[in-house]
LOMAR-55391 format. One record per residue (C-alpha): residue in three letters; x, y, z negated. Coordinates in nm, 2 decimals, decimal comma. Each point is the difference from the previous one (the first is absolute). Layout:
residues N
<torfi><res>ala</res><px>X</px><py>Y</py><pz>Z</pz></torfi>
...
//
This chain:
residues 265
<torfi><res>unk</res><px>0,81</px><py>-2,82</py><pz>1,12</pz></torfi>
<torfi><res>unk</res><px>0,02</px><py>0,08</py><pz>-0,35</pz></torfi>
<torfi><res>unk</res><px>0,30</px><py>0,22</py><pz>-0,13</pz></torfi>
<torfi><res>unk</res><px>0,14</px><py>0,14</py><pz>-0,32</pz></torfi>
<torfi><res>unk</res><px>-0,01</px><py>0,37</py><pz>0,03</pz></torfi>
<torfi><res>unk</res><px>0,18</px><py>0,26</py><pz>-0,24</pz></torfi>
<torfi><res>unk</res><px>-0,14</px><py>0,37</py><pz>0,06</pz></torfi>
<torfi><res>unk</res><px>0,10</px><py>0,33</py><pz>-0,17</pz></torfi>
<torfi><res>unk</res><px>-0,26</px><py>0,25</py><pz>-0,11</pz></torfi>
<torfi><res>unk</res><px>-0,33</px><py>-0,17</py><pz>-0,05</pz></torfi>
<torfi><res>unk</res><px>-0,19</px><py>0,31</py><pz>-0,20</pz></torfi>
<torfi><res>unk</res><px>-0,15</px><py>0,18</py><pz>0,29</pz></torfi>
<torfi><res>unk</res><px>0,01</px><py>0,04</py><pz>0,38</pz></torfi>
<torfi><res>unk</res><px>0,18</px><py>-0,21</py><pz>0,24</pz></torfi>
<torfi><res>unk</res><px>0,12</px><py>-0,24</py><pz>-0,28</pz></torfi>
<torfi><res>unk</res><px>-0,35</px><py>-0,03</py><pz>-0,19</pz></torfi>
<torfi><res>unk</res><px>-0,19</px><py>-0,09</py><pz>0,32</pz></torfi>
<torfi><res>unk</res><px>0,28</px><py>-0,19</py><pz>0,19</pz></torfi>
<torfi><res>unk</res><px>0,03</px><py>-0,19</py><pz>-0,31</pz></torfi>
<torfi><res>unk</res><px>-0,32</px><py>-0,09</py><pz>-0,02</pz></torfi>
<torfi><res>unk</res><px>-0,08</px><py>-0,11</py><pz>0,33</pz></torfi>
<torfi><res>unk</res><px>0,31</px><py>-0,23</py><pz>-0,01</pz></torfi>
<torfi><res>unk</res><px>-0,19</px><py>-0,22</py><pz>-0,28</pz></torfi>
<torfi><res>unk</res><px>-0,31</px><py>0,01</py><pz>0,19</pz></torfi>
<torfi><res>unk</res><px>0,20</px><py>-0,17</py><pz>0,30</pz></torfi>
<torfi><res>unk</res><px>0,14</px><py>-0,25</py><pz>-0,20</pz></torfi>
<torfi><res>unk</res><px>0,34</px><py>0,09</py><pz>-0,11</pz></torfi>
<torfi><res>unk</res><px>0,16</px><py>0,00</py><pz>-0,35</pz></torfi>
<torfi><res>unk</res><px>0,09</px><py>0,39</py><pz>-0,08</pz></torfi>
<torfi><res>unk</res><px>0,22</px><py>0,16</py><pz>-0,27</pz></torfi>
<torfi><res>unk</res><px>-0,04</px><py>0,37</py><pz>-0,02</pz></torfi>
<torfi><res>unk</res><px>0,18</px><py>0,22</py><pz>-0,20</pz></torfi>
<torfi><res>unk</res><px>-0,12</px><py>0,32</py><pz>-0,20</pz></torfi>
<torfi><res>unk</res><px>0,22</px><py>0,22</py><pz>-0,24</pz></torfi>
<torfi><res>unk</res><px>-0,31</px><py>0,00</py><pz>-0,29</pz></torfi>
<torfi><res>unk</res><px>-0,34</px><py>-0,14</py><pz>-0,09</pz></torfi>
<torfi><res>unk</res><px>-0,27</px><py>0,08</py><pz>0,29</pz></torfi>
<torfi><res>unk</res><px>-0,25</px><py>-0,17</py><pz>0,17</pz></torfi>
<torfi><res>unk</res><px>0,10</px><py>-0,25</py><pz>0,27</pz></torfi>
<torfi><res>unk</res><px>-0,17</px><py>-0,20</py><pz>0,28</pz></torfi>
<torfi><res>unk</res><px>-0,15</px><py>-0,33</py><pz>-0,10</pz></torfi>
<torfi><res>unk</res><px>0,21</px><py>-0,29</py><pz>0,02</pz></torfi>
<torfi><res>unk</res><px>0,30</px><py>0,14</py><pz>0,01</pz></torfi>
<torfi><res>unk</res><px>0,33</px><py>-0,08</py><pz>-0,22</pz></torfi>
<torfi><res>unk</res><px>0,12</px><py>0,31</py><pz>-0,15</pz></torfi>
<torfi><res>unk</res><px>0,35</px><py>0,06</py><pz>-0,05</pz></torfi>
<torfi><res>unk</res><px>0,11</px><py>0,30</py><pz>-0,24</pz></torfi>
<torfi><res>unk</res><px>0,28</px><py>0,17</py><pz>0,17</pz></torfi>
<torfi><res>unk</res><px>0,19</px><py>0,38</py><pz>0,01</pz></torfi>
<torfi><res>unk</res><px>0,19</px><py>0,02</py><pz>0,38</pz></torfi>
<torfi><res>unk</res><px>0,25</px><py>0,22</py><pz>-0,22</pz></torfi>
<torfi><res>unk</res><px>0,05</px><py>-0,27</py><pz>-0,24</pz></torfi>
<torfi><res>unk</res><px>0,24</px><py>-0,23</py><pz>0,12</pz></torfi>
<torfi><res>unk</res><px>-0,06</px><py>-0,26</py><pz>-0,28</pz></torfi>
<torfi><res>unk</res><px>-0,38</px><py>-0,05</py><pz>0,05</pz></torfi>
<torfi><res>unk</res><px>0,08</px><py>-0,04</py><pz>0,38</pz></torfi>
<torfi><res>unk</res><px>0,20</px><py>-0,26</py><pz>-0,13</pz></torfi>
<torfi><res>unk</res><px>-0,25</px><py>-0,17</py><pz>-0,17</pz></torfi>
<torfi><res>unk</res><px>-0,30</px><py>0,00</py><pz>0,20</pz></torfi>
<torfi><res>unk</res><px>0,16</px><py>-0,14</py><pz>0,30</pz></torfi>
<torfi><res>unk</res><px>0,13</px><py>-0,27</py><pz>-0,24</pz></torfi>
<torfi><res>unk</res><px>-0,32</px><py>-0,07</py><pz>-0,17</pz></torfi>
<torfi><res>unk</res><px>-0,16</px><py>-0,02</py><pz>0,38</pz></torfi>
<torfi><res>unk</res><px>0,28</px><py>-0,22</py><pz>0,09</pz></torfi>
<torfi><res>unk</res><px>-0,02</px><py>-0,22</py><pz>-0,31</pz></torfi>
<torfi><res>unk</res><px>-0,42</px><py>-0,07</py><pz>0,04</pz></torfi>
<torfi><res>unk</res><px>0,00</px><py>-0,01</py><pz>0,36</pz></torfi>
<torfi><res>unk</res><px>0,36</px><py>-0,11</py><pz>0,13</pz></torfi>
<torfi><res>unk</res><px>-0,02</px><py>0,22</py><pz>0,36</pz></torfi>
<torfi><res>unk</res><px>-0,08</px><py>0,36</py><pz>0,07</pz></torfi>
<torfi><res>unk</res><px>-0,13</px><py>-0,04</py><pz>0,37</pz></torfi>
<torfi><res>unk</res><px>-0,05</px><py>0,40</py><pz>0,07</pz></torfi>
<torfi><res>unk</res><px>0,15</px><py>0,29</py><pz>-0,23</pz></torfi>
<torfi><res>unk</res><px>-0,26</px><py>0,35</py><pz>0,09</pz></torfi>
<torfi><res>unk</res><px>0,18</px><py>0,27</py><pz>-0,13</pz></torfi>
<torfi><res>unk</res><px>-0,27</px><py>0,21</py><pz>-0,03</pz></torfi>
<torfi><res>unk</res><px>0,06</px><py>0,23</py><pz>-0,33</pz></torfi>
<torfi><res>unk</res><px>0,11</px><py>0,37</py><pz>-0,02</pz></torfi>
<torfi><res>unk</res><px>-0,07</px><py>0,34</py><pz>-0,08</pz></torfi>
<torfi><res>unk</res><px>-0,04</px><py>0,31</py><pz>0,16</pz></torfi>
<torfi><res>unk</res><px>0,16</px><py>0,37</py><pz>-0,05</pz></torfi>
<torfi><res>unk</res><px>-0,09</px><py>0,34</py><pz>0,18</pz></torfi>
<torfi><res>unk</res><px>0,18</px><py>0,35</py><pz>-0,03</pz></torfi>
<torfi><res>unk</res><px>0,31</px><py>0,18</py><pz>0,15</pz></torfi>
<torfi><res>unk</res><px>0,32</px><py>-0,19</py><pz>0,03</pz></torfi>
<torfi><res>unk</res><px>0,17</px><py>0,31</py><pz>-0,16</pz></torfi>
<torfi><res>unk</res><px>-0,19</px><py>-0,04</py><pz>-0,29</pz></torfi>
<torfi><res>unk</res><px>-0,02</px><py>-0,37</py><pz>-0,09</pz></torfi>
<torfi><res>unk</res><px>0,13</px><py>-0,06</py><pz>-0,35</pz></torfi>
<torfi><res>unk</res><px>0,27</px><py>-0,29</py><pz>0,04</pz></torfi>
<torfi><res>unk</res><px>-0,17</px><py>-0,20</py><pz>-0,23</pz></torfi>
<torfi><res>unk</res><px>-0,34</px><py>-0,05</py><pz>0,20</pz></torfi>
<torfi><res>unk</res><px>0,15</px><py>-0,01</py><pz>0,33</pz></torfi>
<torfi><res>unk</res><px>0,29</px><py>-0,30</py><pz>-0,20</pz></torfi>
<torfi><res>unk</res><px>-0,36</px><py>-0,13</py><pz>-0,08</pz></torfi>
<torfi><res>unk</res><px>-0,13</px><py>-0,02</py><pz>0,32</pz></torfi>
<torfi><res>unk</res><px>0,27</px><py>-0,17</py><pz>0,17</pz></torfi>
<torfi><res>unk</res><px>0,03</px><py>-0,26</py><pz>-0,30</pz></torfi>
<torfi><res>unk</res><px>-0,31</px><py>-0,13</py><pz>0,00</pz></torfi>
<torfi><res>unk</res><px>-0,07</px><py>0,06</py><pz>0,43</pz></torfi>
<torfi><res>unk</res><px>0,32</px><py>-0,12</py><pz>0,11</pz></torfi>
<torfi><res>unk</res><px>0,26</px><py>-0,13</py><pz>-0,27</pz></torfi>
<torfi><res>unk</res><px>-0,28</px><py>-0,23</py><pz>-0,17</pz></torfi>
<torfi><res>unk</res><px>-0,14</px><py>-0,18</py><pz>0,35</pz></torfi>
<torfi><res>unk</res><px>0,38</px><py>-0,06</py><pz>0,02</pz></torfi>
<torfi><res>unk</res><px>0,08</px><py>-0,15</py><pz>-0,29</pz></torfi>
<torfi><res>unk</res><px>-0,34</px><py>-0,26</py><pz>0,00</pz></torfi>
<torfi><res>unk</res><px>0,12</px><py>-0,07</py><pz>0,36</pz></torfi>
<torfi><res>unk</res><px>0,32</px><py>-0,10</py><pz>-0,16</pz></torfi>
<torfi><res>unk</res><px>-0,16</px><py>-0,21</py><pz>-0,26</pz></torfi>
<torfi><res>unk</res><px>-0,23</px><py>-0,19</py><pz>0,21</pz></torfi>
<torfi><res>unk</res><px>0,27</px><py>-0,05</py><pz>0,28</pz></torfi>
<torfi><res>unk</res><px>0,19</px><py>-0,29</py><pz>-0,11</pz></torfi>
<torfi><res>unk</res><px>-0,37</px><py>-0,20</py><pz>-0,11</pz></torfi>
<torfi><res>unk</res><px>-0,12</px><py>0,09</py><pz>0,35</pz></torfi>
<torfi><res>unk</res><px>0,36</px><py>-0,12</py><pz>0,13</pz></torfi>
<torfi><res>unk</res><px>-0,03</px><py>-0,34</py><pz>-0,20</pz></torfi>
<torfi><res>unk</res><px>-0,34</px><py>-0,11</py><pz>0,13</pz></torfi>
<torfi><res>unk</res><px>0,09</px><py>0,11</py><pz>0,39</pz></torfi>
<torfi><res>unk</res><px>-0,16</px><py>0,28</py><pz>0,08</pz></torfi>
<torfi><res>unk</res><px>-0,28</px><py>0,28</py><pz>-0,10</pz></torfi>
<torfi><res>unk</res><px>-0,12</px><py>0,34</py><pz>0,10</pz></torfi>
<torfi><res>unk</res><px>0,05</px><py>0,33</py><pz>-0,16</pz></torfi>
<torfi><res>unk</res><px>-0,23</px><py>0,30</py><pz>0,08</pz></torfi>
<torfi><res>unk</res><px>0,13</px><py>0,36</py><pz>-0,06</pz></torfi>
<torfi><res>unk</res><px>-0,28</px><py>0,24</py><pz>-0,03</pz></torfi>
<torfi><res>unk</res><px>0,15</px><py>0,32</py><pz>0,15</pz></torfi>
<torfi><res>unk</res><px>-0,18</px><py>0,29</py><pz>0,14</pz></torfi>
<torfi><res>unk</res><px>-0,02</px><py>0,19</py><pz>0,28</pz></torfi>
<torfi><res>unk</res><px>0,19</px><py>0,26</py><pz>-0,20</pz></torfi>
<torfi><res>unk</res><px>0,27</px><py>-0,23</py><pz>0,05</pz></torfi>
<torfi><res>unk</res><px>-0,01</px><py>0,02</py><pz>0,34</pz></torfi>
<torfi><res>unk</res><px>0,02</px><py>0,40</py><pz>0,00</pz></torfi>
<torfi><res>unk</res><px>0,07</px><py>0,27</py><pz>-0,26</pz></torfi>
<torfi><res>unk</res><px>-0,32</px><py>0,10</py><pz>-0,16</pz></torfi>
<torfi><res>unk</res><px>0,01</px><py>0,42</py><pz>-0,12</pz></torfi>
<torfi><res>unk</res><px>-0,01</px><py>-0,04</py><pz>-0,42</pz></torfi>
<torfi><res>unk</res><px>0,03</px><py>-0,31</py><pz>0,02</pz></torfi>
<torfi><res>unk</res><px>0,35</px><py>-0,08</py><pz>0,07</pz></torfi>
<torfi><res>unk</res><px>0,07</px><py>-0,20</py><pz>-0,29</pz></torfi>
<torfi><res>unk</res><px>-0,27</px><py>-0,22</py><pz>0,10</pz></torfi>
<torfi><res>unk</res><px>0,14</px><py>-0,01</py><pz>0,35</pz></torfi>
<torfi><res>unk</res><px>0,33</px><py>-0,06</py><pz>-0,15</pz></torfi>
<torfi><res>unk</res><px>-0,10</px><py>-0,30</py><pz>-0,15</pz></torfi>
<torfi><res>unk</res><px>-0,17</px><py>-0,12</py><pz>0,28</pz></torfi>
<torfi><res>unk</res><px>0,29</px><py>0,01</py><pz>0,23</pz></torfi>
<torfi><res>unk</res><px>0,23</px><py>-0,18</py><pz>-0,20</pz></torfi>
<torfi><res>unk</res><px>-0,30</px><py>-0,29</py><pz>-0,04</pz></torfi>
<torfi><res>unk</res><px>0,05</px><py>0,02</py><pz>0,42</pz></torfi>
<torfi><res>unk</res><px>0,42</px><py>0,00</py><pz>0,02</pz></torfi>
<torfi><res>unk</res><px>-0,03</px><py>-0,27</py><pz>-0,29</pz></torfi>
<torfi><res>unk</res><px>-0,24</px><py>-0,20</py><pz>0,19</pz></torfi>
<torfi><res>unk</res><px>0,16</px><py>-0,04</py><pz>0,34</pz></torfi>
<torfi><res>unk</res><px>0,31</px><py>-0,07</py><pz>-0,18</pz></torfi>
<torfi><res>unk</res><px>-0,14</px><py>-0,28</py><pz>-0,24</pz></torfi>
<torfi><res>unk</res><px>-0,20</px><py>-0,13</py><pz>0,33</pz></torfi>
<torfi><res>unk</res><px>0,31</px><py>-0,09</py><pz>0,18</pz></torfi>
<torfi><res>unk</res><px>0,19</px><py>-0,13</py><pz>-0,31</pz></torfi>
<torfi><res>unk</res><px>-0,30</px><py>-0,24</py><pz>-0,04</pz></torfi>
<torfi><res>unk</res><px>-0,02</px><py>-0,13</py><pz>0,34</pz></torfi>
<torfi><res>unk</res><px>0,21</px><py>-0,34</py><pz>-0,08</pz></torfi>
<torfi><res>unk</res><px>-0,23</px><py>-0,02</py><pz>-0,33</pz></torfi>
<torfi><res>unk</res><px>-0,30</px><py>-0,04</py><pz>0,19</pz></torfi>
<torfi><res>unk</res><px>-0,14</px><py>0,29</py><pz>-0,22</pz></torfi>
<torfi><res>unk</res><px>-0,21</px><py>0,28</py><pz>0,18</pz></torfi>
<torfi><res>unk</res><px>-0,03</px><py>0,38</py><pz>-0,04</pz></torfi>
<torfi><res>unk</res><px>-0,26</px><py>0,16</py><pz>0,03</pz></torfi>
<torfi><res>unk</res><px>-0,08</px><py>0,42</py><pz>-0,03</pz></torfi>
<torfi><res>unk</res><px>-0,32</px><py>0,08</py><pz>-0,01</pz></torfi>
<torfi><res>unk</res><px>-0,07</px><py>0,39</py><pz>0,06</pz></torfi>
<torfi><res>unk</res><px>-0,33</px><py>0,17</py><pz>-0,09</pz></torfi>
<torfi><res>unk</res><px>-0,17</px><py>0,28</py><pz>0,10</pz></torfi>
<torfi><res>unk</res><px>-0,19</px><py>0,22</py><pz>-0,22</pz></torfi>
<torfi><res>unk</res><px>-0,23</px><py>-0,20</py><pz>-0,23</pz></torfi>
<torfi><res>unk</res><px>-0,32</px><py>0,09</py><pz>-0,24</pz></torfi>
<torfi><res>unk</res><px>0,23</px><py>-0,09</py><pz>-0,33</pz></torfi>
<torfi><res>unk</res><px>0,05</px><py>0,08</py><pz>-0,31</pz></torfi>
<torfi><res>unk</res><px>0,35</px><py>0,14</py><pz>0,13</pz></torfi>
<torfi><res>unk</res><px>-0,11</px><py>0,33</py><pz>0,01</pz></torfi>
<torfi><res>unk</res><px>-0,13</px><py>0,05</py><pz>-0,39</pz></torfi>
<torfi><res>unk</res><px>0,31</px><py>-0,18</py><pz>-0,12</pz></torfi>
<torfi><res>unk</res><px>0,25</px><py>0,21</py><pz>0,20</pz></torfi>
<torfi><res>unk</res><px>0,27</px><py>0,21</py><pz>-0,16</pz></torfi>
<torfi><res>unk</res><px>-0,04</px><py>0,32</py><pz>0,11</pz></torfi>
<torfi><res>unk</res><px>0,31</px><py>0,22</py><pz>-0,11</pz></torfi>
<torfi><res>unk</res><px>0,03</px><py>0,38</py><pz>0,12</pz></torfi>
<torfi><res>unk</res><px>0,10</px><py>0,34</py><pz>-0,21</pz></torfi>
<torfi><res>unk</res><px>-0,29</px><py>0,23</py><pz>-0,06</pz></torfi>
<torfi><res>unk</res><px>0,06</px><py>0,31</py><pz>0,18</pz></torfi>
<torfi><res>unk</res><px>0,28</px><py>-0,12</py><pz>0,17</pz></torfi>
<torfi><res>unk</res><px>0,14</px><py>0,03</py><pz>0,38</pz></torfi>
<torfi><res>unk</res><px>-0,20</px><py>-0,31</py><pz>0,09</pz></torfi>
<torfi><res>unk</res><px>-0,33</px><py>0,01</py><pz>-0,22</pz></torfi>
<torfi><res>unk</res><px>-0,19</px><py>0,10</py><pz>0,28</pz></torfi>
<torfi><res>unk</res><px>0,13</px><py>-0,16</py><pz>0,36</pz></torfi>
<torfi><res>unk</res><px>0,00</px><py>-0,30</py><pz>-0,25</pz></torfi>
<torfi><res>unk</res><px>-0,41</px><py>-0,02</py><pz>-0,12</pz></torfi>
<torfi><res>unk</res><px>-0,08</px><py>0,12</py><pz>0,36</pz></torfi>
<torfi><res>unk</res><px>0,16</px><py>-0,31</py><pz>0,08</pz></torfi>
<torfi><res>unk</res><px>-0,06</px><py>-0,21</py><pz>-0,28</pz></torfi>
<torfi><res>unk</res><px>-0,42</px><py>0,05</py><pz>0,14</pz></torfi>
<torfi><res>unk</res><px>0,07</px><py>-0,15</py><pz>0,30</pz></torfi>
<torfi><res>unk</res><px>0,17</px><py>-0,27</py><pz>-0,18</pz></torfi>
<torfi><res>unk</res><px>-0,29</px><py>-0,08</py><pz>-0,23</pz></torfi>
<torfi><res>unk</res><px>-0,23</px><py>0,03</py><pz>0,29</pz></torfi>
<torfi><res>unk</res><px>0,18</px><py>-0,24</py><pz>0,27</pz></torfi>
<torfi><res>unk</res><px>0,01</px><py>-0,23</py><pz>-0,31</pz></torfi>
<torfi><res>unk</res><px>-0,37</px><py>-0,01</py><pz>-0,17</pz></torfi>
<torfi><res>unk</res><px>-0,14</px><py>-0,04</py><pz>0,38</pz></torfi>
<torfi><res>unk</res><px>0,24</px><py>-0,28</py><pz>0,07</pz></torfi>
<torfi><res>unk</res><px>-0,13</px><py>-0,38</py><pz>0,08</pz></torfi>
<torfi><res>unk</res><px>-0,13</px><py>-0,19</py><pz>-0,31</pz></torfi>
<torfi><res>unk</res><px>0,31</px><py>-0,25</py><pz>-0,12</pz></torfi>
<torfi><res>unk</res><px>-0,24</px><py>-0,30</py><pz>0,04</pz></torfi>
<torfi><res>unk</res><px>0,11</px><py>0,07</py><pz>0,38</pz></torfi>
<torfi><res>unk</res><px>0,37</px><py>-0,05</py><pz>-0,08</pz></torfi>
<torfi><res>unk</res><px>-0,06</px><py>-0,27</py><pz>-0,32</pz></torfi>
<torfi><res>unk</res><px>-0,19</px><py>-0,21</py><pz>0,30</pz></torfi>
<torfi><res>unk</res><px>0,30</px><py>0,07</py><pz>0,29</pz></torfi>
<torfi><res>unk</res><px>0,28</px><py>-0,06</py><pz>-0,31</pz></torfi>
<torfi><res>unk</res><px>-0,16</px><py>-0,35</py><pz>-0,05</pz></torfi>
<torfi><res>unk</res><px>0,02</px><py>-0,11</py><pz>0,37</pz></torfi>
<torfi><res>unk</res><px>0,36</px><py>0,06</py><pz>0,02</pz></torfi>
<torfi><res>unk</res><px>0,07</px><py>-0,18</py><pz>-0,28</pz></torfi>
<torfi><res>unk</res><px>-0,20</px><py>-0,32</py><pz>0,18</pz></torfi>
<torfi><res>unk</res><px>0,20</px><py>0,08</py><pz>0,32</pz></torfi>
<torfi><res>unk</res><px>0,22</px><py>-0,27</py><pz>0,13</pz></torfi>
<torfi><res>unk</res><px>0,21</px><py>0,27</py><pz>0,17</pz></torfi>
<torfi><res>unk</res><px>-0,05</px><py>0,35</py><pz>-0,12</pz></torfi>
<torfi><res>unk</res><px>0,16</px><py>0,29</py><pz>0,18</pz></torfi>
<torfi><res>unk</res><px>0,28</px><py>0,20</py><pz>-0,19</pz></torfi>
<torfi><res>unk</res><px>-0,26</px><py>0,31</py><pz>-0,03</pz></torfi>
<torfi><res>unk</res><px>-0,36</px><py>0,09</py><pz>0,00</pz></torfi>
<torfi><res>unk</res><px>-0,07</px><py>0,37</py><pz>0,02</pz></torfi>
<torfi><res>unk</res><px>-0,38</px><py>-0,01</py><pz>-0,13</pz></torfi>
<torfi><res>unk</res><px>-0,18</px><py>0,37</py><pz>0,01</pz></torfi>
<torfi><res>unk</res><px>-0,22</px><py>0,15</py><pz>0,22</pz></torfi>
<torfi><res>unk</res><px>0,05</px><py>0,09</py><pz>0,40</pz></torfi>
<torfi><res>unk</res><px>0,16</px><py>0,32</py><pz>-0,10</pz></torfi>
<torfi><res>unk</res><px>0,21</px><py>-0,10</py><pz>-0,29</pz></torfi>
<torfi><res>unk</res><px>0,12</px><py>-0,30</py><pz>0,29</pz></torfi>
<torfi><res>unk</res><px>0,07</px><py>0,24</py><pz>0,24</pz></torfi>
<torfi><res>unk</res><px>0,22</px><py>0,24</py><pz>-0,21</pz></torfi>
<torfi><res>unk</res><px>0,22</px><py>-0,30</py><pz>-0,10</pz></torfi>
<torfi><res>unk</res><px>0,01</px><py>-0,03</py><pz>0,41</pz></torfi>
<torfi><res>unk</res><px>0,09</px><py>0,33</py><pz>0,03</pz></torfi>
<torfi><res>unk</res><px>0,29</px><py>0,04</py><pz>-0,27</pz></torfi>
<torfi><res>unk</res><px>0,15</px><py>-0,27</py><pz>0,20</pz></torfi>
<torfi><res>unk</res><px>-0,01</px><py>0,17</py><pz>0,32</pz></torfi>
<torfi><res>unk</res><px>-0,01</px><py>0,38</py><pz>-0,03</pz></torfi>
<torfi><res>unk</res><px>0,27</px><py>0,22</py><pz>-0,06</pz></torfi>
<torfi><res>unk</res><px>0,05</px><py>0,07</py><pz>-0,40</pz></torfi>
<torfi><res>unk</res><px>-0,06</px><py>0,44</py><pz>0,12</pz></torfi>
<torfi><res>unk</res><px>-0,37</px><py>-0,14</py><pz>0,13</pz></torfi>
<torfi><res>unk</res><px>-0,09</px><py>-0,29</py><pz>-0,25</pz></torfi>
<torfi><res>unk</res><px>0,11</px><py>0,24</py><pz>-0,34</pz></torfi>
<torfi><res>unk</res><px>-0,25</px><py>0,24</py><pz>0,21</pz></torfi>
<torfi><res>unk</res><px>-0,26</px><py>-0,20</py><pz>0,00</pz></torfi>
<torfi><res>unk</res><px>0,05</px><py>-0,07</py><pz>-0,44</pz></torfi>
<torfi><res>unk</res><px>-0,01</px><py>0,33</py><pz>-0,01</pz></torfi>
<torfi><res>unk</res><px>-0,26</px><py>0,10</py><pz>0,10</pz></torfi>
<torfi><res>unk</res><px>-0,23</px><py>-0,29</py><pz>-0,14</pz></torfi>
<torfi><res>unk</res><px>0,09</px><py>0,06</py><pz>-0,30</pz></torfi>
<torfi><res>unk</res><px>-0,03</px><py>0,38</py><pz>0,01</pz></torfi>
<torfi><res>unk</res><px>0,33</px><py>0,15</py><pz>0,00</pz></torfi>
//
């Protein structure tokens, strides 16, 4: 069945492909980007900043006025930071958690009372699987991440009598652009300079060999078709399943153990 789709970050990775795809199968997609770029075929493209609060505002209107419905809401936008927490000026790491967390929150809150009125939708949270654990130089990434996952479980229960599902969606590592575009902050010469690029390589390595995002793009679209999705899909490889597994179940002494020493400290 056809639906009208609104998805966040259309310009590359998860949201270019995804977006894409959903055209291809039939659906009418909006897709936001923050400037001019190139954009999948077919697609309706919606200009819109996460951190501005006005054009949230008026995209979802102007979706709502052309189409009257938003069937599935993919929060799918964000960006990325890397570095000590120590050292994180507050104005990137305000940054991160404005457009990660504070601007999912507030489209959610613009396209709840349409979804309310017409009986029912879906909203998809892209998270992580840094939301599911702390991630070394990366914890305001993580940080953001974990509130999309406390927000979510919330939101999913005060939903319920809406008939409006939540979904979270957590990746694994992906071939992306993510890596070039991340904000890598850490003083030269400094007391973490060097456990942090010793790091930072494994990082950039677990990263540029992850899975192509056609592989999540293709999954993303058959949950949106889904009758009955489950509250979560954890979508990585057998390895970055089983850690998920095991942060659940081992002590925190053995799990931070095993961080450690992937990621070479």
């Amino acid at each position: 069945m056809k639906k009208v789709i609104f998805i966040t970050g259309i310009s590359s990775g998860f949201g270019h492909s995804a977006s894409g795809l959903l055209v291809k199968r039939g659906h009418v997609v909006y897709g936001t980007v923050r400037k001019e770029c190139s954009t999948p075929k077919g697609v309706n493209v919606l200009m819109m900043d996460l951190t501005n609060l006005e054009s949230i505002k008026k995209a979802v209107e102007l979706v709502a006025e052309k189409e009257g419905k938003i069937d599935v809401l993919i929060n799918n936008a964000g960006m990325h930071t890397g570095g000590p927490v120590e050292e994180a000026p507050a104005d990137l790491f305000a940054r991160q958690m404005n457009t990660n967390f504070n601007g999912t929150v507030h489209l959610i809150q613009n396209v709840l009372p349409l979804m309310r009125e017409q009986g029912g939708g879906t909203i998809i949270n892209i998270s992580s699987i840094g939301g599911l654990m702390g991630l070394p130089f990366q914890g305001f990434y993580s940080a953001s991440k974990f509130a999309i996952e406390g927000m979510s479980e919330a939101l999913r229960m005060e939903l319920k009598q809406f008939n409006i599902k939540v979904v979270v969606i957590n990746p694994g590592d992906f071939a992306t652009s993510n890596t070039a575009n991340r904000t890598n902050i850490v003083i030269e010469g400094g007391p973490y300079e060097a456990q942090f690029n010793k790091t930072l390589v494994q990082i950039e390595k677990d990263e540029t060999g992850g899975w192509n995002p056609e592989i999540l793009a293709q999954k993303l679209c058959k949950i949106v078709e889904y009758k009955h999705p489950r509250n979560r899909y954890v979508i990585g490889s057998f390895e970055q399943k089983l850690a998920v597994l095991l942060k659940r179940i081992l002590p925190v002494g053995w799990f931070k153990g095993i961080l450690e020493s992937h990621y070479k400290i």
